[in-house]
C-alpha positions as a Markdown table, in Angstrom:
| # | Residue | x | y | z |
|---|---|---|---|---|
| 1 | Unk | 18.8 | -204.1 | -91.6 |
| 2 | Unk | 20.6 | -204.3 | -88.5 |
| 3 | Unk | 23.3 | -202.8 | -86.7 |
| 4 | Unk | 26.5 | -205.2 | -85.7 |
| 5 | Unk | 29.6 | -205.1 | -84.2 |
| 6 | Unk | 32.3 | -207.2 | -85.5 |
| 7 | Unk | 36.2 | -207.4 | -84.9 |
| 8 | Unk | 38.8 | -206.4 | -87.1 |
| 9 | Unk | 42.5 | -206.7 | -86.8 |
| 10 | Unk | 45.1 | -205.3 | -89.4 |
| 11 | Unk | 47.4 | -207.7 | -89.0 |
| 12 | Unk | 51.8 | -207.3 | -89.0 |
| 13 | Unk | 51.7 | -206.7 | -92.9 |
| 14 | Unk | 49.4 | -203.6 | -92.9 |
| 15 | Unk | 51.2 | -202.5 | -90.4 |
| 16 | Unk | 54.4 | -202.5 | -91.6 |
| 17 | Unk | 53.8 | -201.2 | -94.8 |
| 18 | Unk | 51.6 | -198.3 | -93.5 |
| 19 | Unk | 48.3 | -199.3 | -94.9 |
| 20 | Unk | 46.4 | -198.6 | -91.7 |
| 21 | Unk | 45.5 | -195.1 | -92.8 |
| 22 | Unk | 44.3 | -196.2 | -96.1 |
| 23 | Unk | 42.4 | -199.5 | -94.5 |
| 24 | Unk | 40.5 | -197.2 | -92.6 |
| 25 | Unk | 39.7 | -194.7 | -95.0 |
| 26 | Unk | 37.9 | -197.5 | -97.0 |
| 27 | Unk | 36.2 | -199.1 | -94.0 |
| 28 | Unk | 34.9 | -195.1 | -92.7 |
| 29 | Unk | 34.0 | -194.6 | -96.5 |
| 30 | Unk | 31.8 | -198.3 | -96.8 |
| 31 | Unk | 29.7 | -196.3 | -94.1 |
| 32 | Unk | 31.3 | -198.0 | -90.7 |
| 33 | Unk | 32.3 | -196.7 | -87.7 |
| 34 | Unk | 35.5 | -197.2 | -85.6 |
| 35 | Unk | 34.1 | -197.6 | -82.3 |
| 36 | Unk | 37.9 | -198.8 | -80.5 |
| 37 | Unk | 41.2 | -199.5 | -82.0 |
| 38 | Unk | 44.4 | -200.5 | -80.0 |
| 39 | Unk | 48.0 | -201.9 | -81.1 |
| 40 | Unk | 48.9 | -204.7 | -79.6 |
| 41 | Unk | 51.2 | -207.0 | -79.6 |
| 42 | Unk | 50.0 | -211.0 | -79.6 |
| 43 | Unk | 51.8 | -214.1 | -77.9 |
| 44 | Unk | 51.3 | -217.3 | -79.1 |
| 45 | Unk | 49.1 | -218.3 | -75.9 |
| 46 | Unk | 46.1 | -215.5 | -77.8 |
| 47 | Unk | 47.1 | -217.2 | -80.9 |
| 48 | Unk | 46.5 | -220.8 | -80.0 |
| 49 | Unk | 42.9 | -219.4 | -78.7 |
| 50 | Unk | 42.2 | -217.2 | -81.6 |
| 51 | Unk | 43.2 | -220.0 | -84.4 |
| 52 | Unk | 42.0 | -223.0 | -82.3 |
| 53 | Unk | 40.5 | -224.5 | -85.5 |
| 54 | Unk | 44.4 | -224.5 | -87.4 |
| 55 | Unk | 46.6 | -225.1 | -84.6 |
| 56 | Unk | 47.2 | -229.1 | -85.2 |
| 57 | Unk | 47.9 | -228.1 | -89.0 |
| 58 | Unk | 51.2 | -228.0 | -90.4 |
| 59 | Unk | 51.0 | -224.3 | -91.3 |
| 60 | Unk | 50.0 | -223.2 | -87.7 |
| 61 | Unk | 53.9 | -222.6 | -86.7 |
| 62 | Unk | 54.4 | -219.9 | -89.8 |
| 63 | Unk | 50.9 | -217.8 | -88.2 |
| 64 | Unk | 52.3 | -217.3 | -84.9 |
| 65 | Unk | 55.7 | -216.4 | -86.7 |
| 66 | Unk | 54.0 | -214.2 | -88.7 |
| 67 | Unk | 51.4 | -212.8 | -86.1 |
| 68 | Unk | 54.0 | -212.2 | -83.2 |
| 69 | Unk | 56.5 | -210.6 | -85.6 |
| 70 | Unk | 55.0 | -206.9 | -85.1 |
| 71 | Unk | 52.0 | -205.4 | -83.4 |
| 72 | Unk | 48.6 | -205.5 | -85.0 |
| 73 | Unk | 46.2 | -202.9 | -85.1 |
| 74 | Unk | 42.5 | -204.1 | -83.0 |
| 75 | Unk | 39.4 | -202.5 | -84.0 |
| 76 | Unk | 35.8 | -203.3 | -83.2 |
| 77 | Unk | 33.8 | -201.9 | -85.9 |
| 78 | Unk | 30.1 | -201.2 | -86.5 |
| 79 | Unk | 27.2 | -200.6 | -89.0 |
| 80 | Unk | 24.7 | -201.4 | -90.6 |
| 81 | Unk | 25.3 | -205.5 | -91.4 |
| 82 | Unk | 28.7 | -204.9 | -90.0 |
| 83 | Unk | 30.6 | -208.6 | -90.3 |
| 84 | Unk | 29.0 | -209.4 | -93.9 |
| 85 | Unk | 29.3 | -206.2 | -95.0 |
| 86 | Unk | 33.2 | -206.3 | -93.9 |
| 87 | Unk | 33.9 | -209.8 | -95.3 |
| 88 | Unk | 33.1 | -208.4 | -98.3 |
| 89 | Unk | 35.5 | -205.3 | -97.9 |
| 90 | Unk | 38.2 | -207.3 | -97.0 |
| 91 | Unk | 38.3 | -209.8 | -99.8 |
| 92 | Unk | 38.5 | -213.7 | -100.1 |
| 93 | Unk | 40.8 | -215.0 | -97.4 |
| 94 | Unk | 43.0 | -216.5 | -100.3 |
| 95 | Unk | 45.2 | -213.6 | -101.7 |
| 96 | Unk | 44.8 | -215.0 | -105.4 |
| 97 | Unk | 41.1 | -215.1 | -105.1 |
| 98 | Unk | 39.9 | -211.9 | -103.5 |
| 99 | Unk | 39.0 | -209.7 | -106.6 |
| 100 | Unk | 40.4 | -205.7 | -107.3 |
| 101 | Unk | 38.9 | -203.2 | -105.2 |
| 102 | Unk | 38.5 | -205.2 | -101.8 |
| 103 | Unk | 41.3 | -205.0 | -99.4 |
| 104 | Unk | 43.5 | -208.1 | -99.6 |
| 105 | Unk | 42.6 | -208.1 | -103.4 |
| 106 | Unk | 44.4 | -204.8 | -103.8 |
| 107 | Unk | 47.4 | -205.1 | -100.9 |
| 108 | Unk | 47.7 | -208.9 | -100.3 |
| 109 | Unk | 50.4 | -210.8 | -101.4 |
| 110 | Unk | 49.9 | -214.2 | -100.2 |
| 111 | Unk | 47.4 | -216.0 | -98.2 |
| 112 | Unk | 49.6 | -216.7 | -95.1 |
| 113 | Unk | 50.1 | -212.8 | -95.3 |
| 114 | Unk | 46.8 | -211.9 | -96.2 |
| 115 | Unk | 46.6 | -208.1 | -94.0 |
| 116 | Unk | 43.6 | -208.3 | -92.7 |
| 117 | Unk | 41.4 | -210.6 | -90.1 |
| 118 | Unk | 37.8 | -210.1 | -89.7 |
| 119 | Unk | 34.7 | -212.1 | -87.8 |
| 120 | Unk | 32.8 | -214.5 | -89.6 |
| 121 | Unk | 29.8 | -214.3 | -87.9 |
| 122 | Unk | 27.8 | -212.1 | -85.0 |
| 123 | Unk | 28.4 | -215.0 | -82.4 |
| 124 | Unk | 32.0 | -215.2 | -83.4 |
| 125 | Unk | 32.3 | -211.6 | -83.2 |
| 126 | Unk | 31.2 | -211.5 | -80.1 |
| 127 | Unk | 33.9 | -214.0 | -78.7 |
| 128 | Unk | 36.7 | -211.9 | -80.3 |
| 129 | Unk | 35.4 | -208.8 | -79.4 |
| 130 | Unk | 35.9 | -210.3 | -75.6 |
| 131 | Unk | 38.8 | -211.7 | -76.2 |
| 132 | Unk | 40.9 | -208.5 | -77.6 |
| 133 | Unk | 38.8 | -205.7 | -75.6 |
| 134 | Unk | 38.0 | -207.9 | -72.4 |
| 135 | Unk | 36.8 | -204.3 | -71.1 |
| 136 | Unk | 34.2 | -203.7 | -73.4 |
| 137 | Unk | 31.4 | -205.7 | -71.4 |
């Protein structure tokens, strides 16, 4: 097995409805490790970089709406298998399809408002991990 980093961000949602605590109770309990976490707030300029692959779709106006609304919570996490091992934890990215017992299947109430972002692959990880803690080099 190996060890990974990924990134993790509780997004507006978990925030306001004071899931953080909880969220990472279950991510500690799966066996990972908070390495650095740090609220921030985003501006559309992080957005457009972070959801380059949705920004000429119709929806993209409701995420930065929804993303710049409140502070997010930033984490890098890692373990064992850390970005599969976390998908998994968090859920399918549509709110009506991620089962009972991961995290959006449990909090979630749409997909738009899903709580939770994660990296969906090492490289990836890697990029978003540099983009939220450019210090961590």
């Amino acid at each position: 097995m190996a060890k990974e980093r990924t990134y993790i961000m509780l997004k507006p949602d978990a925030l306001e409805r004071g899931l953080i605590g909880e969220i990472i109770a279950r991510i500690e309990r799966k066996g990972y490790r908070v390495e650095r976490m740090q609220t921030m707030q985003l501006d559309e300029k992080i957005l457009r970089e972070h959801y380059a692959h949705i920004v000429d779709k119709p929806f993209f106006p409701d995420t930065v709406a929804y993303m710049t609304r409140g502070p997010v919570l930033a984490m890098i996490v890692s373990g064992e298998n850390a970005v599969r091992g976390m998908r998994i934890l968090m859920g399918a990215t549509r709110f009506e399809e991620a089962t009972a017992g991961t995290i959006r299947g449990d909090f979630a109430h749409s997909t738009t408002e899903n709580i939770i972002h994660g990296s969906d692959s090492v490289e990836n990880a890697a990029i978003e991990i540099a983009r939220f803690f450019p210090d961590d080099q």
